[in-house]
N, C-alpha and C positions, 0 to 999 in steps of 0.2 A: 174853287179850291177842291182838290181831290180829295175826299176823304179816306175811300180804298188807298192812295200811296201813303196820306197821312199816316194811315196803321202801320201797314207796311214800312215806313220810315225809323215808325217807335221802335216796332218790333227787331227790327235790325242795329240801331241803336243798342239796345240790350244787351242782344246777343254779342253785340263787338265789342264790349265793355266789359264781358267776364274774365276772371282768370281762367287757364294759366296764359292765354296768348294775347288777352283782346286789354283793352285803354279806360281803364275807369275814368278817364274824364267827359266820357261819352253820356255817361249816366246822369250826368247835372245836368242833360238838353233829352234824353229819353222819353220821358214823360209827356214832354211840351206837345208834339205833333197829336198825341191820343185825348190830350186835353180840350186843343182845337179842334179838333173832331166832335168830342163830347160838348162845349158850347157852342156850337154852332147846329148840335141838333137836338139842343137841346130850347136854343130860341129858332125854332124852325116852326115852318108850320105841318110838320108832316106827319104820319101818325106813325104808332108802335115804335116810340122813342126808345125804349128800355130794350125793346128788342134791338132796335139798330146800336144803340150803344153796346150791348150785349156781343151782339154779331163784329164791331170793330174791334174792341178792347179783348177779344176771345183771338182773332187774328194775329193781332198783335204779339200778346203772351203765347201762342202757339208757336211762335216763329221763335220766340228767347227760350222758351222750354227745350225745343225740336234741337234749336242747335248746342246750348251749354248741355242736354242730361240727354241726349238721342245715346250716349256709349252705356246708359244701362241696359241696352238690348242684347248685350253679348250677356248678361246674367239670365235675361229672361225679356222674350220681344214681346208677350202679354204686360207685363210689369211694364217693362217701360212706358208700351202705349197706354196703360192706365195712368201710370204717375203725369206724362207728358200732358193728358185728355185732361184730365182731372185737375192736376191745379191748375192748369189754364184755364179751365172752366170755373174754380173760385176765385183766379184773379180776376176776371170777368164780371163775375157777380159783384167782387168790391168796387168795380168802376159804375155797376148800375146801381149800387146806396149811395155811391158819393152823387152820381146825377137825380138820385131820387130827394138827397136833401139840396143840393145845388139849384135847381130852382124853383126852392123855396125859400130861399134865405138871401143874403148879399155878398158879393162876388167872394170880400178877404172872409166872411162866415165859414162859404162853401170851402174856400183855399184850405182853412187852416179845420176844418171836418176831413180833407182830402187826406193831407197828412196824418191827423191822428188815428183814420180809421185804416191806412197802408199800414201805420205801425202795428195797428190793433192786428188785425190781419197777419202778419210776422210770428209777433205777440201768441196767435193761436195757433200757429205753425212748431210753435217749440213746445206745446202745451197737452194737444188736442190727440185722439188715438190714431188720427191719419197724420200724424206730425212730418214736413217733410220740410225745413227751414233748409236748402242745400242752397235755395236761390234769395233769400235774405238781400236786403240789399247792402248791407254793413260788410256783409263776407267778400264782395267785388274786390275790395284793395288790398287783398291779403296777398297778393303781389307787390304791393307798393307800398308795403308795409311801413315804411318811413314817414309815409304822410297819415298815420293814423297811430301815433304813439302815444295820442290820449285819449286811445280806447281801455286807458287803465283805470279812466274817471267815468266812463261813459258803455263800455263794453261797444256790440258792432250797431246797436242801437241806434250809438250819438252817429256810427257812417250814415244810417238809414235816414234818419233827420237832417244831417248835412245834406244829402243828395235831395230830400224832398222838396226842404224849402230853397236852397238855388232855386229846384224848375221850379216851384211854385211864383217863384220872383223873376223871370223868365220868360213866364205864360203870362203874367200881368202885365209885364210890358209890350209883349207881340200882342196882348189884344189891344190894349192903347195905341199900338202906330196902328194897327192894320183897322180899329172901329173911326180911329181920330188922327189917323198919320201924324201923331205926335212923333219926331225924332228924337224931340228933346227929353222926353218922358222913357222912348225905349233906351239913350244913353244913358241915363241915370238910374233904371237898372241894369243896365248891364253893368255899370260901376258897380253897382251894391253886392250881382252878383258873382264879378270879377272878384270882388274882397272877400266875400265869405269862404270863396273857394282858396286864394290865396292865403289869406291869415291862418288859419288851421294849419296847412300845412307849414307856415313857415313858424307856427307853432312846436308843431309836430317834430321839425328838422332841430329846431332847438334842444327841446325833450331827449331826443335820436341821440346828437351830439353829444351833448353834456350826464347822461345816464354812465351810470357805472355800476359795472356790477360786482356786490359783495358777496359775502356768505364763504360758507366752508365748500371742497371742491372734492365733488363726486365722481370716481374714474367708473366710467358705464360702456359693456359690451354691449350692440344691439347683432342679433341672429337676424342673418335674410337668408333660411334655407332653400326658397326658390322652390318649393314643393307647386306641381299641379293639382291644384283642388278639383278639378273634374275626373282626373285622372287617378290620380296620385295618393290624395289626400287622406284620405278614409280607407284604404286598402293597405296601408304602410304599417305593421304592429306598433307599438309603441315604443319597443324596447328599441326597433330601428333608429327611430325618432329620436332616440335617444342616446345612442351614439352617434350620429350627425347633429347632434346637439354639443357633445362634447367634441367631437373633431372639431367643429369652427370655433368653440369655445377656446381650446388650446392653440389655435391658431392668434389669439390677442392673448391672453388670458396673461397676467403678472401677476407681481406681489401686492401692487397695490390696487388690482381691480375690485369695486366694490360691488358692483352690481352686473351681470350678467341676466339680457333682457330677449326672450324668444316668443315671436306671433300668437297672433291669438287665434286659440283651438288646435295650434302646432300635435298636442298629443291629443287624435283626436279619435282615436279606435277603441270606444267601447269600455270605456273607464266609467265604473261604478262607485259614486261617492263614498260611502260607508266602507269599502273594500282599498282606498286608496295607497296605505300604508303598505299594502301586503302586493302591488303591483309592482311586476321586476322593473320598468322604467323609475319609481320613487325609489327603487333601491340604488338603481345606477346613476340616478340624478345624487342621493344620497352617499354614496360614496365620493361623488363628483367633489360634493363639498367639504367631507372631510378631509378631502385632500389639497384641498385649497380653502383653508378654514375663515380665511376675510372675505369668503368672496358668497352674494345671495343669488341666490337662483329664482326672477318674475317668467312665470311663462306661461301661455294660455293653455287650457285644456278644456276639453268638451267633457260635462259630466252627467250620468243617469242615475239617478235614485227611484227605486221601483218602491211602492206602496200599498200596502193590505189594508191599513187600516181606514174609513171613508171619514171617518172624523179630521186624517190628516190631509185631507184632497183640499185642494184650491181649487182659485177660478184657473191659476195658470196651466195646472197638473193636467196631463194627458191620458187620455184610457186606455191600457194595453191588450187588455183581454180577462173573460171572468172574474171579475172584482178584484183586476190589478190595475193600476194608475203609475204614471209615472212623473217625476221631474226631472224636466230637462234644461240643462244648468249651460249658458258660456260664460264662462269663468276664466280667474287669474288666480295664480298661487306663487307665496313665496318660499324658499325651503331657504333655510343657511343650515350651521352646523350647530348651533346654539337654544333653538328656539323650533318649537312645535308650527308646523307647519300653518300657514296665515291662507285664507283664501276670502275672496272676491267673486260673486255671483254679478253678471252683468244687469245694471238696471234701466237702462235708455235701449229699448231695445227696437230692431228693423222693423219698422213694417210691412205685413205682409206673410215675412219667411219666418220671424222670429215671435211674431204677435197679431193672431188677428185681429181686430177690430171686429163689433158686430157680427159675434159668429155666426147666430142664428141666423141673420139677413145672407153673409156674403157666401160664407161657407156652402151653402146650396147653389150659389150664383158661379164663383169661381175655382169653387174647387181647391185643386194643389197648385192651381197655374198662377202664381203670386211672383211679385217683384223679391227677388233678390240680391240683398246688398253687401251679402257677407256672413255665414254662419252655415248652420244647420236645418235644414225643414225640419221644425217642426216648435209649438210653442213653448218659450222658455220658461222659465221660473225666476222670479226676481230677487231681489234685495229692495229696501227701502231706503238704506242709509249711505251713506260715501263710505265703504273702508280704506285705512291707509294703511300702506304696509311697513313697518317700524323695524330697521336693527335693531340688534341686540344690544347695543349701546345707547339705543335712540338717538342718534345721530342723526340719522337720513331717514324720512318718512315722504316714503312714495306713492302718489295715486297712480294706480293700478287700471288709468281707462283704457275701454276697451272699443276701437275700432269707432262705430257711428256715435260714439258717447263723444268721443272731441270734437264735433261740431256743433254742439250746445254751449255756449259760457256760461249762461247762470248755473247750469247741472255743473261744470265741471269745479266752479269755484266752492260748490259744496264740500271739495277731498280738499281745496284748500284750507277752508275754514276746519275740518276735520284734524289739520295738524300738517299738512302735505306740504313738505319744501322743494318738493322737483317733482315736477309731471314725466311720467311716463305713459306709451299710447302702444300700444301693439293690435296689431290688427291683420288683415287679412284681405288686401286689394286686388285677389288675383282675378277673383271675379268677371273683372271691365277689362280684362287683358290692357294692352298697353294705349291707352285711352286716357283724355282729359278728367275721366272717372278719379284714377291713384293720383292723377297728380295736381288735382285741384283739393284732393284730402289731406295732401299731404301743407299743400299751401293753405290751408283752415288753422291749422296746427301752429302757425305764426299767431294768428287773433288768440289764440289760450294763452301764449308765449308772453304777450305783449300787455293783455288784459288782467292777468294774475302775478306779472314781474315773476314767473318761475320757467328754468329753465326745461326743458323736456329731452327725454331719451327717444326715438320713435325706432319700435323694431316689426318691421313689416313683412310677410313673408315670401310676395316676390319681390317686391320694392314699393317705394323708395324710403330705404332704412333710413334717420337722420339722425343728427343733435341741433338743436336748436336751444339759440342762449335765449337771456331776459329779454332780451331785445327784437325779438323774432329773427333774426339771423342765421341761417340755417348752417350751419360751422363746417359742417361735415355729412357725407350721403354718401350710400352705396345709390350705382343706377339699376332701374329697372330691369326685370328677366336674370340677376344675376347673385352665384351664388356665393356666401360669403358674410365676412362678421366686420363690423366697422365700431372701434373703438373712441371714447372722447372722451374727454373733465367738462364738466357743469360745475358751474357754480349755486348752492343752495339760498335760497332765501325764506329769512320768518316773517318779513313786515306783510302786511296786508294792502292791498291797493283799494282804491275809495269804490272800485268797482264792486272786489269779494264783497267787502262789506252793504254794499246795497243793493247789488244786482240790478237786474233790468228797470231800474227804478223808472227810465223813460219813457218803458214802455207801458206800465201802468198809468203812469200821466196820460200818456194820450190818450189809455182805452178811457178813462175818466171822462176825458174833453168830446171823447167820438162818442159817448152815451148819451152824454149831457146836453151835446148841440142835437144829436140825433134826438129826441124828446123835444126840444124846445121847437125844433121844427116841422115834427110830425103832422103836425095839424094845421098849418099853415099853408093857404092857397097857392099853387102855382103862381111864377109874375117872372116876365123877362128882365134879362139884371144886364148891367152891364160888365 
């Protein structure tokens, strides 16, 4: 048995299984070949097993990194070969704990360590200061959204735990025929794992079917001004900005629009917090609305606050020169005509371009030469809590994320619990030019949809603008490269779904189970298992 195609096989597996083109049902058999690799050298008699495990399972995950996230190289070809090197080298390292408790323990031990500590693994991808969850394994069917509609009980979690145990039921049976050419044994899981595959979804299609969505019904502009950020972006005044903000606005724009929704960092030339009132774009945006006085204005803006005094520096605050420091803010603001203006400081921020990590280690190592996913170089300054942004009626209360914060759930159900009855996302994909990059973001944007029962407005600023109902359904989209305002009604919703309420609760179960086993086998001799 090959074990170099074995990897190989995983690895491409994977990869054909991502959105937005490849087959999530790939994913229930993905595993299997890199598992057979891993016992088979791991009752071997050969030496530096941890290495050869190491050396396949690094192969593998290089091949699913390379081909779902190779399109961050048009933001930065240093960035990407770190993200690509990098977490393929910590998925690597979780296949050599799982082999390091694997034979010490007993095969279902090992199985069910395998899975808790993938989750764990995930688990510290949404967590950790190098956070990069883009390849999750819950997030794969956010194309096929249909078959994952109680990810409202489970978040993408319960997807990650679906796909684990399939292959782990899967691998139990190819090594029973291929140690004991049992057939009987390998049909009877494939039944087990033909049903675990099929029940959910026809679970799911139930759920799909019979949902209906209530609530009060929000008319929402999203802007796709189609500005070049390399080009374009930062060299545009604001006040420009700001009438191509209201041209496309007046191009949808009625009596009964409620919310009018424009990119995040759209104004993005040199706006100083404290000074924001008295800048001629909040005056033209400001007249905007008193001339259309039902209508609120969410729109991203990059902001600077310079600082003297050292008592108010942060860890995040940056130094400008002579005992000045600065924070640098990407933010969301709301203006109507009623109500003092609302803003939103971004709190899930890029790594790399918007937060480094370990400054003292890397910052000597790599410099300015960092992955870019969206924003401005340089390090931002946070918020700690979800704002929601509230008419003057309180009627509609909207979370205000921004760009890489929607591919988090447990972050994002924070603005729901906050009071938030419609998700909104504005962001900024021009980055990845037109690349599986925007449009597997924009397909994430279902799993908040589906997880929170709230509908979302997405205004993107070269694309792909959308609306998406409760359901993940994407109603309505401008397409990519193109300039222009794309109008829709949402439906609002106040219940909570059993997800808000508990959050990644699955994934703390396993890290429990992957401590617990980890410990109890530490100290335990190696011994071949079946």
């Amino acid at each position: 048995m090959n074990r170099f195609l074995l990897a190989l096989l995983s690895g491409f597996l994977f990869a054909l299984s991502w959105p937005t083109y490849g087959q999530p049902l790939l994913l229930f058999v993905a595993f299997i070949p890199l598992l057979i690799v891993e016992f088979f050298v791991r009752n071997s008699d050969t030496r530096l097993k941890k290495w050869q495990i190491f050396g396949y399972s690094y192969l593998t995950f290089l091949i699913w990194n390379f081909v779902t996230t190779s399109w961050l190289r048009f933001a930065s070809e240093f960035g990407a070969a770190f993200a690509i090197l990098v977490n393929s080298m910590l998925m690597a390292i979780v296949m050599v704990l799982y082999h390091t408790v694997a034979k010490r323990t007993s095969l279902w031990k090992s199985c069910l360590f395998f899975i808790s500590i993938w989750i764990s693994f995930e688990y510290l991808h949404l967590h950790w200061d190098f956070s990069w969850p883009w390849l999750n394994l819950g997030n794969a069917f956010s194309e096929h959204y249909k078959w994952i509609q109680w990810y409202e009980y489970t978040g993408t979690f319960g997807g990650t735990l679906w796909v684990l145990i399939v292959n782990v039921i899967l691998f139990y049976g190819t090594l029973h025929f291929n140690l004991q050419n049992s057939k009987k044994l390998l049909k009877s899981y494939g039944i087990w794992a033909l049903t675990l595959i099929i029940v959910p979804i026809l679970i799911s299609l139930f759920i799909y079917f019979s949902y209906e969505e209530t609530g009060k019904e929000v008319n929402v502009i999203a802007l796709q001004p189609n500005i070049d950020p390399y080009d374009e972006k930062y060299n545009i005044p604001n006040n420009q900005i700001a009438e191509l903000f209201i041209e496309l606005s007046d191009s949808k724009v009625t009596d009964s629009t409620d919310f009018i929704l424009a990119p995040e960092t759209v104004f993005a030339y040199n706006v100083k917090l404290r000074e924001l009132e008295n800048a001629l774009f909040k005056y033209q945006l400001d007249k905007y609305v008193l001339e259309h006085p039902q209508v609120n204005l969410l729109t991203g803006v990059s902001f600077i606050d310079f600082i003297t005094d050292p008592n108010k520096v942060s860890a995040k605050s940056n130094y400008y020169r002579d005992s000045i420091w600065y924070n640098d803010y990407n933010s969301a603001i709301l203006i109507n005509s009623k109500d003092s203006t609302q803003f939103y400081h971004k709190s899930k921020l890029v790594v790399g371009i918007e937060d480094l990590p370990y400054q003292s280690i890397l910052k000597p190592l790599v410099g300015d030469a960092m992955i870019d996913l969206g924003g401005t170089v340089a390090m931002k300054t946070t918020q700690e809590n979800r704002s929601v942004f509230t008419t003057a009626d309180k009627e509609f209360m909207a979370a205000p994320i921004i760009c890489y914060e929607s591919v988090y759930g447990e972050f994002v159900t924070g603005y729901v619990r906050n009071g938030a009855n419609f998700l909104t996302i504005i962001t900024n994909d021009a980055w990845w030019n037109n690349t599986q990059g925007h449009k597997q973001h924009l397909s994430y944007a279902r799993l908040r949809a589906i997880e929170t029962r709230r509908p979302i407005g997405r205004s993107a600023n070269t694309g792909i603008s959308a609306m998406i109902n409760q359901k993940g359904d994407i109603t309505s989209s401008l397409p990519y490269d193109t300039k222009g305002a794309l109008s829709g009604t949402l439906h609002t919703n106040e219940e909570f779904t059993f997800y808000t309420l508990a959050g990644d609760y699955i994934a703390r179960i396993a890290l429990f189970i992957c401590l617990l086993l980890g410990l109890i086998t530490w100290f335990r001799r190696p011994r071949t298992i079946l």
